[in-house]
PyMOL CGO cylinders between C-alpha atoms (Angstrom):
from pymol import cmd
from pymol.cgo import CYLINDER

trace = [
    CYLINDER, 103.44, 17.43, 229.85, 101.57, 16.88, 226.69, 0.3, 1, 1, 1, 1, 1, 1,
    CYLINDER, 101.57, 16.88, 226.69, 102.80, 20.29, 225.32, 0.3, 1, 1, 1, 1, 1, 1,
    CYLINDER, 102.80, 20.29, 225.32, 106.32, 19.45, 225.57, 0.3, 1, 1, 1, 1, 1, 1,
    CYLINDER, 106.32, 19.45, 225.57, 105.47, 16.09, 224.19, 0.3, 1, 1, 1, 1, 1, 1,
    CYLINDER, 105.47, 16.09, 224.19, 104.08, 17.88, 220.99, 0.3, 1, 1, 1, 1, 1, 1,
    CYLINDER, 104.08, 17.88, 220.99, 107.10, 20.35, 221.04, 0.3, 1, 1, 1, 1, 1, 1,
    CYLINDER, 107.10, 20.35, 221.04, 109.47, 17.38, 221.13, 0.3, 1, 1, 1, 1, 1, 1,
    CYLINDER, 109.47, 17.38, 221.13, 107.24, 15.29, 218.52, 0.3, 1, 1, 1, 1, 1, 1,
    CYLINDER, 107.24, 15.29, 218.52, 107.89, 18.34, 216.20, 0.3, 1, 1, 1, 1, 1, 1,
    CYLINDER, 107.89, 18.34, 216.20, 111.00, 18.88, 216.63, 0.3, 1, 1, 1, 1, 1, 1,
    CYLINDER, 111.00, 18.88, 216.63, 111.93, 15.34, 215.79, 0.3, 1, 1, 1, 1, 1, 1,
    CYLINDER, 111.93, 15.34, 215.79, 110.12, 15.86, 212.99, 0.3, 1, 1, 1, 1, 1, 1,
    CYLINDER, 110.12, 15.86, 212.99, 112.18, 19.02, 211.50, 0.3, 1, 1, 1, 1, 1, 1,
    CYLINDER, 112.18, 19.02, 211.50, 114.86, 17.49, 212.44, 0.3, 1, 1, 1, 1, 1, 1,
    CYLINDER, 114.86, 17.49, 212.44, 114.04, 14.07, 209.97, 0.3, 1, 1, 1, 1, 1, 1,
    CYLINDER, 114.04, 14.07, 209.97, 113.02, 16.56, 207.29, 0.3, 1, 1, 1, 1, 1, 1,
    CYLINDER, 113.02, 16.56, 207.29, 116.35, 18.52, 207.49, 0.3, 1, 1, 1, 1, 1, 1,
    CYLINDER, 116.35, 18.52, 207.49, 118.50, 15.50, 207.70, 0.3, 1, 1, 1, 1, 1, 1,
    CYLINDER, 118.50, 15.50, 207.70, 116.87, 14.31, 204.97, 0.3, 1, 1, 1, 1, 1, 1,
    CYLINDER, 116.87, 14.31, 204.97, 116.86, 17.08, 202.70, 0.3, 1, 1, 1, 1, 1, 1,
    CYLINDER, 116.86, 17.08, 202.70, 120.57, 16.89, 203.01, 0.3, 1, 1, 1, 1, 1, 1,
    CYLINDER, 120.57, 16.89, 203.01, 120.80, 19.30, 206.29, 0.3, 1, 1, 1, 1, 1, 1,
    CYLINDER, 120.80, 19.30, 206.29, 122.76, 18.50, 209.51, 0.3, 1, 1, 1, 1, 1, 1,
    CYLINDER, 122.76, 18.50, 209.51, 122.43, 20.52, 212.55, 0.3, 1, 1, 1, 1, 1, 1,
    CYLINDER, 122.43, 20.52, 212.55, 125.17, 19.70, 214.86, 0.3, 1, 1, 1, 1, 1, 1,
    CYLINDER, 125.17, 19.70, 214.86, 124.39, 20.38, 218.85, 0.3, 1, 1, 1, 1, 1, 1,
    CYLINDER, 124.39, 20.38, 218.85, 127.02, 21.55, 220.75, 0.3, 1, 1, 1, 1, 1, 1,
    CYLINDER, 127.02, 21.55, 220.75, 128.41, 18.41, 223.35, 0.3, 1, 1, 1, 1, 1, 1,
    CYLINDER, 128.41, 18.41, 223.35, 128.75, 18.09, 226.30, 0.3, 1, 1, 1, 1, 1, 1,
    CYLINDER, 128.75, 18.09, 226.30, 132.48, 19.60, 227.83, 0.3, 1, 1, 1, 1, 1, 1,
    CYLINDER, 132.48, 19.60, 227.83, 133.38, 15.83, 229.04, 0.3, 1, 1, 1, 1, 1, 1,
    CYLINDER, 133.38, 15.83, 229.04, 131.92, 14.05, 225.43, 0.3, 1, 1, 1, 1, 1, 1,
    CYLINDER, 131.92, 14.05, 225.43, 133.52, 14.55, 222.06, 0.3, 1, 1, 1, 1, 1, 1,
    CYLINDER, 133.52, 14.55, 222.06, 131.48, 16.18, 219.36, 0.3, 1, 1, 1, 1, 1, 1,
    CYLINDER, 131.48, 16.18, 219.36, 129.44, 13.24, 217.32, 0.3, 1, 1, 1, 1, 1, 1,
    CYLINDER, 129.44, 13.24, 217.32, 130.69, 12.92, 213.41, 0.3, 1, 1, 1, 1, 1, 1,
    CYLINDER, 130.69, 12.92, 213.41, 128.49, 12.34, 210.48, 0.3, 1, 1, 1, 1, 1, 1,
    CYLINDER, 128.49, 12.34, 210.48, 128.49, 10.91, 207.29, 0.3, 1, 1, 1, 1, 1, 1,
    CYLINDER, 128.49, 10.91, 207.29, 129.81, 13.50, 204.62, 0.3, 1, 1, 1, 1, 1, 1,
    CYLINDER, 129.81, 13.50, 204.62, 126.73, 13.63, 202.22, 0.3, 1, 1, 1, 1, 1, 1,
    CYLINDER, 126.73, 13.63, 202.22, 126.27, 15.70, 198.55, 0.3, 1, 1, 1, 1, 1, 1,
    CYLINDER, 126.27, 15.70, 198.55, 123.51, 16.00, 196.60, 0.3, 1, 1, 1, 1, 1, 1,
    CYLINDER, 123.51, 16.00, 196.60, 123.56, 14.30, 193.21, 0.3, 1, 1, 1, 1, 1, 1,
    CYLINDER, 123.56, 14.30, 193.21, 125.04, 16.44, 190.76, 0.3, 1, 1, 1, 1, 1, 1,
    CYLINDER, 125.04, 16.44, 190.76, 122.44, 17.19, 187.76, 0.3, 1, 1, 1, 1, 1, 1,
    CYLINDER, 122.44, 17.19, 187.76, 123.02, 14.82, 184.70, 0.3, 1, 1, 1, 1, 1, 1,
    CYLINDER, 123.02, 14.82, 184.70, 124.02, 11.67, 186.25, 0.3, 1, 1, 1, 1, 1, 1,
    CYLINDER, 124.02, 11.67, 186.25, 122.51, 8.71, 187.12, 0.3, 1, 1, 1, 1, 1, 1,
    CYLINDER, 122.51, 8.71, 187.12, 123.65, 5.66, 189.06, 0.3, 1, 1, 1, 1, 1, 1,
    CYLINDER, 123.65, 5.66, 189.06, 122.32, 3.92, 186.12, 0.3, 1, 1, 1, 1, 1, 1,
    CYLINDER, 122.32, 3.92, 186.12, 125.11, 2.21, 184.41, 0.3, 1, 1, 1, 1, 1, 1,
    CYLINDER, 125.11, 2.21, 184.41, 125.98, 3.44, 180.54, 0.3, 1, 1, 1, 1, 1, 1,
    CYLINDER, 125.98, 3.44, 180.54, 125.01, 1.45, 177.61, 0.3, 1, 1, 1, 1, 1, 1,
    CYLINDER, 125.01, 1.45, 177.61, 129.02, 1.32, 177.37, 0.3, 1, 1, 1, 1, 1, 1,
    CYLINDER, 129.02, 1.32, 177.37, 129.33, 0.22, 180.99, 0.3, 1, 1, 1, 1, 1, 1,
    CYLINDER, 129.33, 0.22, 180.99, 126.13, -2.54, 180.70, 0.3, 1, 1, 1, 1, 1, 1,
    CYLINDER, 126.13, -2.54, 180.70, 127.25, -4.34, 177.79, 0.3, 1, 1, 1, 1, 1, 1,
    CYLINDER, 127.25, -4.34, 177.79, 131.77, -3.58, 177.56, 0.3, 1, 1, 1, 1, 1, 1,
    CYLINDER, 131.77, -3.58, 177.56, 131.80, -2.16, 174.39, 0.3, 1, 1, 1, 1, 1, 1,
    CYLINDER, 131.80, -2.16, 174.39, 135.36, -0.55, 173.49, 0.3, 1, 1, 1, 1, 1, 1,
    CYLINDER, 135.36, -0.55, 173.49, 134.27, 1.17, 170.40, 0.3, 1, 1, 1, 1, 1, 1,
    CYLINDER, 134.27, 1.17, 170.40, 135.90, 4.75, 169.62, 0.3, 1, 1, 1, 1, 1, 1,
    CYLINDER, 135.90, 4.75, 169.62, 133.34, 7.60, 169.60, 0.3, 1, 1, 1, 1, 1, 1,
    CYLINDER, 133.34, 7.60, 169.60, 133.25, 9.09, 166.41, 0.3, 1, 1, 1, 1, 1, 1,
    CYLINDER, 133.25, 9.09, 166.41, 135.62, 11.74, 165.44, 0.3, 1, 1, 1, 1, 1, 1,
    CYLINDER, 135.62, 11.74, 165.44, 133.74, 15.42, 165.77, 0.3, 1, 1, 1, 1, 1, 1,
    CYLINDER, 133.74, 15.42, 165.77, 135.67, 17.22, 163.39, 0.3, 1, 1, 1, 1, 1, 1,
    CYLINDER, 135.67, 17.22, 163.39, 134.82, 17.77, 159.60, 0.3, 1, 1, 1, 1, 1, 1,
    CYLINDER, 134.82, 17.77, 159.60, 136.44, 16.06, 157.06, 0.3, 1, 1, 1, 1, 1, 1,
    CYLINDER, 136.44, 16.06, 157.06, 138.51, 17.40, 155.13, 0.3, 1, 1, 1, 1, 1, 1,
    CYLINDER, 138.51, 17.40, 155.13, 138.00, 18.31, 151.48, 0.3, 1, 1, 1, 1, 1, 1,
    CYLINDER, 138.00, 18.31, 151.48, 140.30, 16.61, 149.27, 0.3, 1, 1, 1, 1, 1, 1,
    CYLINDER, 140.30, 16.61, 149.27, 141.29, 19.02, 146.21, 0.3, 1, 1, 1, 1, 1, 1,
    CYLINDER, 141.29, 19.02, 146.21, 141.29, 17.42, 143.06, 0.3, 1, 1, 1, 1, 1, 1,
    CYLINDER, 141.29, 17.42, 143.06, 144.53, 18.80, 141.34, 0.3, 1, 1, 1, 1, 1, 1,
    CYLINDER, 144.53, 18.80, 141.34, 143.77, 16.20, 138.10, 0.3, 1, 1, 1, 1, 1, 1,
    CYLINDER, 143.77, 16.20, 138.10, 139.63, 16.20, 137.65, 0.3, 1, 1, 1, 1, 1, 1,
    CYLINDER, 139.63, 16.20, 137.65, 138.07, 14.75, 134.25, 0.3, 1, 1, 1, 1, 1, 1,
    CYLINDER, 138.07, 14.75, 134.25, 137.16, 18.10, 132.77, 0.3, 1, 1, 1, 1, 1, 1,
    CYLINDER, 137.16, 18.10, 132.77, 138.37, 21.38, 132.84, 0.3, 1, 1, 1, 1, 1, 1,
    CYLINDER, 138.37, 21.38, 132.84, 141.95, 22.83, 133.49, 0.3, 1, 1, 1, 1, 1, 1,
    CYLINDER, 141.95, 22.83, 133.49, 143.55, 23.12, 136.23, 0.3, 1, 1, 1, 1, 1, 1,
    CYLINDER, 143.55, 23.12, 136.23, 145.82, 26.37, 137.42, 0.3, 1, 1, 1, 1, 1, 1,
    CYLINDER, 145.82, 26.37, 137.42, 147.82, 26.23, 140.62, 0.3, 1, 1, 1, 1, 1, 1,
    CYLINDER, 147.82, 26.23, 140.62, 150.60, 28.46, 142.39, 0.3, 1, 1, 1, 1, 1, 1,
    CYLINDER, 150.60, 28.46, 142.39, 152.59, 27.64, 145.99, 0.3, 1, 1, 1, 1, 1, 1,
    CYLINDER, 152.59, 27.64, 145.99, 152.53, 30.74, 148.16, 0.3, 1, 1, 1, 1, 1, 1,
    CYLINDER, 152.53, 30.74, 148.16, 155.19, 30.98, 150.63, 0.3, 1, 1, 1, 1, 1, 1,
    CYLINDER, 155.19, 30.98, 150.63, 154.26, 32.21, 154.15, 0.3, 1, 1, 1, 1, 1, 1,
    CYLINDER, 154.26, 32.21, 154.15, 153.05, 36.28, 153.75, 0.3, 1, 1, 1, 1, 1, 1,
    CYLINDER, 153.05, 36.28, 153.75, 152.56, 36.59, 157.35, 0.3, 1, 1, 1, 1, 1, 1,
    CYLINDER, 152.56, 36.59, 157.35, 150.46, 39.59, 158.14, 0.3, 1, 1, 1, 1, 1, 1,
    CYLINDER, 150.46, 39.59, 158.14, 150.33, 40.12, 154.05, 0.3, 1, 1, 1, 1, 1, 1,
    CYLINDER, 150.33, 40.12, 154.05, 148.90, 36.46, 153.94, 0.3, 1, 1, 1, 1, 1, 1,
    CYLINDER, 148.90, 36.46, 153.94, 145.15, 36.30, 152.68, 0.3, 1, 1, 1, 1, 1, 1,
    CYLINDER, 145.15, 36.30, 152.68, 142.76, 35.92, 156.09, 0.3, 1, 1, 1, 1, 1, 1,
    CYLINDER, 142.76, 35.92, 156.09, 142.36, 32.25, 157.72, 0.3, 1, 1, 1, 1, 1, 1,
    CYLINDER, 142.36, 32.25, 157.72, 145.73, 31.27, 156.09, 0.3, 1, 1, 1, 1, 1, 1,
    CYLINDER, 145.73, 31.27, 156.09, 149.01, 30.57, 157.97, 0.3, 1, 1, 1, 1, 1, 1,
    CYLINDER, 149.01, 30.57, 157.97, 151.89, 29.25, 156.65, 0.3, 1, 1, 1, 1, 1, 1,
    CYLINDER, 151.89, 29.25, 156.65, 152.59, 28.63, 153.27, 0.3, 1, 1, 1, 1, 1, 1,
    CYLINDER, 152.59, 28.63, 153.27, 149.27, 28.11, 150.92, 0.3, 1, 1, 1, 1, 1, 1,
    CYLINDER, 149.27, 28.11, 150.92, 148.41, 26.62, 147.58, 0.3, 1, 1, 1, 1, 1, 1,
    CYLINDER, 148.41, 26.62, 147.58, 145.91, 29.07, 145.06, 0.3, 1, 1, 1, 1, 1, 1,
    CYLINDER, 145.91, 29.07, 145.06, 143.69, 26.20, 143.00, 0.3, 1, 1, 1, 1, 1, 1,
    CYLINDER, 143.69, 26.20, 143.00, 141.75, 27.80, 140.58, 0.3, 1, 1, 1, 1, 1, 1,
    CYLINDER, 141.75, 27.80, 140.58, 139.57, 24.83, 138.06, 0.3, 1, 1, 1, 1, 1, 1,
    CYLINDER, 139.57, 24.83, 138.06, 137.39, 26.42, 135.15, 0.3, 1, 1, 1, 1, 1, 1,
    CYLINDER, 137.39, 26.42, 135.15, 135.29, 23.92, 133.45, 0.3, 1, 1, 1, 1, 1, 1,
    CYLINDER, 135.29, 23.92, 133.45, 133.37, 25.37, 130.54, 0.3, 1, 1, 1, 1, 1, 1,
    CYLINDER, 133.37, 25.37, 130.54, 132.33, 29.60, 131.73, 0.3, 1, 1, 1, 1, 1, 1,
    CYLINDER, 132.33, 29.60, 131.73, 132.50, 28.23, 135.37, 0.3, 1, 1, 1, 1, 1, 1,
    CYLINDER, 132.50, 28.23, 135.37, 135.43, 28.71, 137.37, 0.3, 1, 1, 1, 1, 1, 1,
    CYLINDER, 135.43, 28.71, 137.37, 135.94, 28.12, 141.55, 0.3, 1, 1, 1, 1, 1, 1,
    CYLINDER, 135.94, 28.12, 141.55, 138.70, 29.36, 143.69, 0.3, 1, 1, 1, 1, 1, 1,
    CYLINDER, 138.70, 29.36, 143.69, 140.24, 27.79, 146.33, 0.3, 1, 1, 1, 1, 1, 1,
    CYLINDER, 140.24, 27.79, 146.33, 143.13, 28.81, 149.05, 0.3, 1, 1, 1, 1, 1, 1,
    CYLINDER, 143.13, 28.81, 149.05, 144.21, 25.44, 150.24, 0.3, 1, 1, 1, 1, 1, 1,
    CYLINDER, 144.21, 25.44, 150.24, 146.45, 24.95, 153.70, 0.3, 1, 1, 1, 1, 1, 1,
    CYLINDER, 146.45, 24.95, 153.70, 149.68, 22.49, 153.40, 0.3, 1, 1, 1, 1, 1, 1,
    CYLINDER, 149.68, 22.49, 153.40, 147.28, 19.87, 155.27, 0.3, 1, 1, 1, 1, 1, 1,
    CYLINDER, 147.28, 19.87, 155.27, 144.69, 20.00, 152.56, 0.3, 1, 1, 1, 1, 1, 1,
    CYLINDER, 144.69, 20.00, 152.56, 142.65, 22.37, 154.22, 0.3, 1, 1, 1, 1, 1, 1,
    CYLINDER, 142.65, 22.37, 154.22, 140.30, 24.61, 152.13, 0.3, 1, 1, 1, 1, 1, 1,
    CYLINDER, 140.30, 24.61, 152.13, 140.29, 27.63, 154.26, 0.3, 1, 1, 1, 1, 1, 1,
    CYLINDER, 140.29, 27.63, 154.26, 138.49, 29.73, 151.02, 0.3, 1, 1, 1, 1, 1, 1,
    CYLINDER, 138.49, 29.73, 151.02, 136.14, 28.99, 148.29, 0.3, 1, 1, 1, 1, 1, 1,
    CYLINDER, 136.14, 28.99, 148.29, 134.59, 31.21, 145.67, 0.3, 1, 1, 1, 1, 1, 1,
    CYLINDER, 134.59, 31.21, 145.67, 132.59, 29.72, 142.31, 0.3, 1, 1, 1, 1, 1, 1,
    CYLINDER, 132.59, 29.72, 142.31, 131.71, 32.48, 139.70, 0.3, 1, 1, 1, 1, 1, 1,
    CYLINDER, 131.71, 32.48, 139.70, 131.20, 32.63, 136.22, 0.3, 1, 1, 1, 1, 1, 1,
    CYLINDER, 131.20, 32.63, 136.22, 133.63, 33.52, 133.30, 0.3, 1, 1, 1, 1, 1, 1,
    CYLINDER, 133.63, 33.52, 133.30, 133.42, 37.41, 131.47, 0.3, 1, 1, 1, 1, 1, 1,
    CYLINDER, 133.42, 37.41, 131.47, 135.40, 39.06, 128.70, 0.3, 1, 1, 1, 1, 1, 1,
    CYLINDER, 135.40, 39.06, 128.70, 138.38, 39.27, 130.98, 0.3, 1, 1, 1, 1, 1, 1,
    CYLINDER, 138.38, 39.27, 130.98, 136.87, 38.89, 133.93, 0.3, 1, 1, 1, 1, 1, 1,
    CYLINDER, 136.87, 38.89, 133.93, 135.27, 36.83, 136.90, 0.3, 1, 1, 1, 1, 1, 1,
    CYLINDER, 135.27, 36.83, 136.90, 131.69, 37.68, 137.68, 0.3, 1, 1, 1, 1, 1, 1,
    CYLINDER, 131.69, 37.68, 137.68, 131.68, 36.29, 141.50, 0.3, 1, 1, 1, 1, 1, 1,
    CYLINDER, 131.68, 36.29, 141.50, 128.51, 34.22, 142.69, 0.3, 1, 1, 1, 1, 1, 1,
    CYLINDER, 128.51, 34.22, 142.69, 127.17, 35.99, 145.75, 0.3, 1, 1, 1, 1, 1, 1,
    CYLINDER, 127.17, 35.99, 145.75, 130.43, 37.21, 147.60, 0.3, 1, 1, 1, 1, 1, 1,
    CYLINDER, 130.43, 37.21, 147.60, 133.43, 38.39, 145.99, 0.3, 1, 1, 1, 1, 1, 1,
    CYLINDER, 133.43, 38.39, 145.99, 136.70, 35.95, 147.72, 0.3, 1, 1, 1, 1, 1, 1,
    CYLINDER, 136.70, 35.95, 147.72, 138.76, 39.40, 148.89, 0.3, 1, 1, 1, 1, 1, 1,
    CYLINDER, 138.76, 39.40, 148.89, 136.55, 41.42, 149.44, 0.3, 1, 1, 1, 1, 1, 1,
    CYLINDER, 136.55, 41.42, 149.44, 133.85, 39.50, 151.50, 0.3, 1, 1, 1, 1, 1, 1,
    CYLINDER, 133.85, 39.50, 151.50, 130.61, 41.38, 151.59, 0.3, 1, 1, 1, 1, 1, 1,
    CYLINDER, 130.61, 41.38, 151.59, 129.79, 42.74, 148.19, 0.3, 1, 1, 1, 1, 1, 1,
    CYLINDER, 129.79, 42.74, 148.19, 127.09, 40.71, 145.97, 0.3, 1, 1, 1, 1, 1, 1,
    CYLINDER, 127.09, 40.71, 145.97, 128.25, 40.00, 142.62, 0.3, 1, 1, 1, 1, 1, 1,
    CYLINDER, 128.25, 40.00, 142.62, 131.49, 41.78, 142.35, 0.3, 1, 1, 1, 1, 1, 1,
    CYLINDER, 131.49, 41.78, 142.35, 133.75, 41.74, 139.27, 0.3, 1, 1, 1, 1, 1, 1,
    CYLINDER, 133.75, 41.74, 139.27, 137.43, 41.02, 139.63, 0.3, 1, 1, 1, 1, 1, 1,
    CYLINDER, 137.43, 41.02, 139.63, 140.12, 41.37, 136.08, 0.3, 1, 1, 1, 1, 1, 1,
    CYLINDER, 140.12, 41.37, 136.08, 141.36, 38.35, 134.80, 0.3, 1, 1, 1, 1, 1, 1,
    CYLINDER, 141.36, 38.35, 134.80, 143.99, 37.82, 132.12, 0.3, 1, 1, 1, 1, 1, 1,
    CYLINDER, 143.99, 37.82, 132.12, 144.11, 34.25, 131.13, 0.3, 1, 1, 1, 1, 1, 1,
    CYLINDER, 144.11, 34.25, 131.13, 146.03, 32.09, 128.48, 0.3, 1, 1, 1, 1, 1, 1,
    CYLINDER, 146.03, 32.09, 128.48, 146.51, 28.51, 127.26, 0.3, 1, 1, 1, 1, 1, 1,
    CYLINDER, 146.51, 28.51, 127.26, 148.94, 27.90, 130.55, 0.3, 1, 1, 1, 1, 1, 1,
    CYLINDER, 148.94, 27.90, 130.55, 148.41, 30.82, 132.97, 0.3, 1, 1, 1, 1, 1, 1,
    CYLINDER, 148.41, 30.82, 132.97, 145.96, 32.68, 134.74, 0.3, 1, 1, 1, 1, 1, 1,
    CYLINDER, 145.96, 32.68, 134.74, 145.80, 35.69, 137.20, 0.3, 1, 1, 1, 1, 1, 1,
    CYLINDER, 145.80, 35.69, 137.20, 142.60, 37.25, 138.52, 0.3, 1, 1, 1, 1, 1, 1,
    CYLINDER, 142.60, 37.25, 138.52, 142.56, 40.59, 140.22, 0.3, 1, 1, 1, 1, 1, 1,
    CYLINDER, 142.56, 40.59, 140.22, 146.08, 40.81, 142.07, 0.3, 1, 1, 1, 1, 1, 1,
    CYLINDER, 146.08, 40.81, 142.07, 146.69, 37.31, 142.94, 0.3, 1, 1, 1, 1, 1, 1,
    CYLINDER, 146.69, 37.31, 142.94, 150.00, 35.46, 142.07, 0.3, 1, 1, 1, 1, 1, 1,
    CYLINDER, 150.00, 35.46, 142.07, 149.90, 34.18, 138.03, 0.3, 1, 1, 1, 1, 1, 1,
    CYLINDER, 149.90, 34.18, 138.03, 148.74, 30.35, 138.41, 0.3, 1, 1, 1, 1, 1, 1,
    CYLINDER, 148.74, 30.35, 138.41, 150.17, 28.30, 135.47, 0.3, 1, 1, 1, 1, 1, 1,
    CYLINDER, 150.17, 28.30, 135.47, 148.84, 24.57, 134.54, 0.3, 1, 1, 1, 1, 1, 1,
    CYLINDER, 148.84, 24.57, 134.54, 152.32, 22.97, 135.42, 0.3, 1, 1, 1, 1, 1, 1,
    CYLINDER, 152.32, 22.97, 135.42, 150.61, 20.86, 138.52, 0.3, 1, 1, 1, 1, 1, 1,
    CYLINDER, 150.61, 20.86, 138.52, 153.67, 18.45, 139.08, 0.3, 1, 1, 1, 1, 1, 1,
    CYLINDER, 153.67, 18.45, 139.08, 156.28, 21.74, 139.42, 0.3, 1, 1, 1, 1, 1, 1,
    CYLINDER, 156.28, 21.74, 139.42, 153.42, 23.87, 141.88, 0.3, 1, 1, 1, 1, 1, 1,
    CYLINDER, 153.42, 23.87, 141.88, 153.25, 20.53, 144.14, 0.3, 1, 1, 1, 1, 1, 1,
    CYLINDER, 153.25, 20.53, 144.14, 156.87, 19.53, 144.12, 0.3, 1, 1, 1, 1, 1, 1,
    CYLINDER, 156.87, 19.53, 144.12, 157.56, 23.72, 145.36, 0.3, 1, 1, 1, 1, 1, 1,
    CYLINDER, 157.56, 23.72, 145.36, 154.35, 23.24, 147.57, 0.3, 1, 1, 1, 1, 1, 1,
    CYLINDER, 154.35, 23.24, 147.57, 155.98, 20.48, 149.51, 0.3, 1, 1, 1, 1, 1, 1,
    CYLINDER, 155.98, 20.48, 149.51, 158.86, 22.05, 149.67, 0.3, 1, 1, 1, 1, 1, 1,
    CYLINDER, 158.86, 22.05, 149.67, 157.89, 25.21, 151.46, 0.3, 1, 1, 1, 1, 1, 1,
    CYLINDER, 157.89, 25.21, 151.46, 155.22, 23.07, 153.56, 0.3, 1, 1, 1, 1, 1, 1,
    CYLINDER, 155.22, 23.07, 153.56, 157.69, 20.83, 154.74, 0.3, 1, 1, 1, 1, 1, 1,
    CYLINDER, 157.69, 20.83, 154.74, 160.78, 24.52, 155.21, 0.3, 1, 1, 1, 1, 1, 1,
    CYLINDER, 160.78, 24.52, 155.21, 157.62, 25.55, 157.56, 0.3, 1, 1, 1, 1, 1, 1,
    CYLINDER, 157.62, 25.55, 157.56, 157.69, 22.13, 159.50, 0.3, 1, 1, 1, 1, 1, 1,
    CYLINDER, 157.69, 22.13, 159.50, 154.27, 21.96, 158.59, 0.3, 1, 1, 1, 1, 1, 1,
    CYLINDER, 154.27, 21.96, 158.59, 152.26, 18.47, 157.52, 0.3, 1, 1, 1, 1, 1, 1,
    CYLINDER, 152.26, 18.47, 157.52, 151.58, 17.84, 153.74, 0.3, 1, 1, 1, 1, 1, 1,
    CYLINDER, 151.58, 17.84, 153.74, 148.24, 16.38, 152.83, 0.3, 1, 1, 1, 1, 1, 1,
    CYLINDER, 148.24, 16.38, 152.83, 148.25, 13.18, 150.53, 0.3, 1, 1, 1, 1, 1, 1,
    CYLINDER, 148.25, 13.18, 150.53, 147.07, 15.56, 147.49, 0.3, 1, 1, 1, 1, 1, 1,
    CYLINDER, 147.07, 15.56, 147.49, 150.57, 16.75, 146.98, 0.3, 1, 1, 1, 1, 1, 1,
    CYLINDER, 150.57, 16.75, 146.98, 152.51, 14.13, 147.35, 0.3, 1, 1, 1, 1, 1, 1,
    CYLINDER, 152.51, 14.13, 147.35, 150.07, 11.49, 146.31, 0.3, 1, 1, 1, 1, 1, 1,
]
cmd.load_cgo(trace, "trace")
């Protein structure tokens, strides 16, 4: 008697320990009896708590702030130095990498420094290059812009009062105005979104 006593002490006991560990045994029934039914249960999933949110406990409607970079604005009009520009129309598989759809090439030189710059119709700088002016030529800092990989690499330049064309890009003239008015134009032919620097 006492042994099944213990045996049905202990069993009671696994029995707790399972159903509380999130374990149900179900025993067959009886023929005549329908099968007992038990709560659904699920462990907590990892990460939440039933403690309420700082935005739950106190109602606050604020919008989270945005994740994605701003975006740089060009400066087609900066206090010093000149300013060369050219719209690209859409190359396609001939257009430079990280650029589709129509592009703007913004090259500034103040003084012997010069910077490159590929921009997207939504103001997106998708390339940048700074470097350093030769006898007709651009001594790259660090990474030439077409190539990629190679440590200061040279690339020809032939430059005058109003134009300038480096290696084999398209010639970039100072006319700003004409460069943004054919910029939106091809932007907008692409049904693509012009950023405020053009038609600002």
């Amino acid at each position: 008697m006492t042994t099944n006593k213990t045996i049905g002490s202990a069993a009671g006991l696994v029995l707790a320990a399972l159903a509380l560990a999130g374990c149900v045994v179900v025993e067959a029934a009886p023929k005549d009896e329908a099968p007992p039914s038990f709560p659904a249960t699920s462990a907590p999933k990892p990460g939440n708590s039933s403690a309420p949110s700082d935005t739950e406990e106190h109602g606050s409607t604020e919008p989270a702030e945005s994740a994605s970079p701003k975006v740089e604005i060009v400066d087609l009009a900066p206090e010093t130095g000149t300013v060369y520009v050219v719209a690209n129309r859409s190359g396609g598989l001939l257009s430079p990498p990280k650029v589709v759809g129509p592009w703007l090439t913004h090259w500034h030189i103040d003084g012997e420094r010069i910077t490159y710059q590929e921009v997207l119709c939504t103001g997106q700088v998708v390339t940048e290059a700074t470097g350093r002016l030769g006898d007709e030529q651009v001594l790259w800092d660090g990474v030439d812009p077409w190539i990629g990989d190679a440590d200061s690499e040279t690339s020809s330049m032939k430059r005058t009062e109003s134009t300038i064309r480096v290696g084999f890009t398209e010639t970039a003239s100072t006319d700003v105005e004409a460069a943004k008015d054919e910029f939106t134009e091809l932007c907008a032919d692409a049904g693509e979104t012009v950023a405020d620097f053009v038609v600002g």
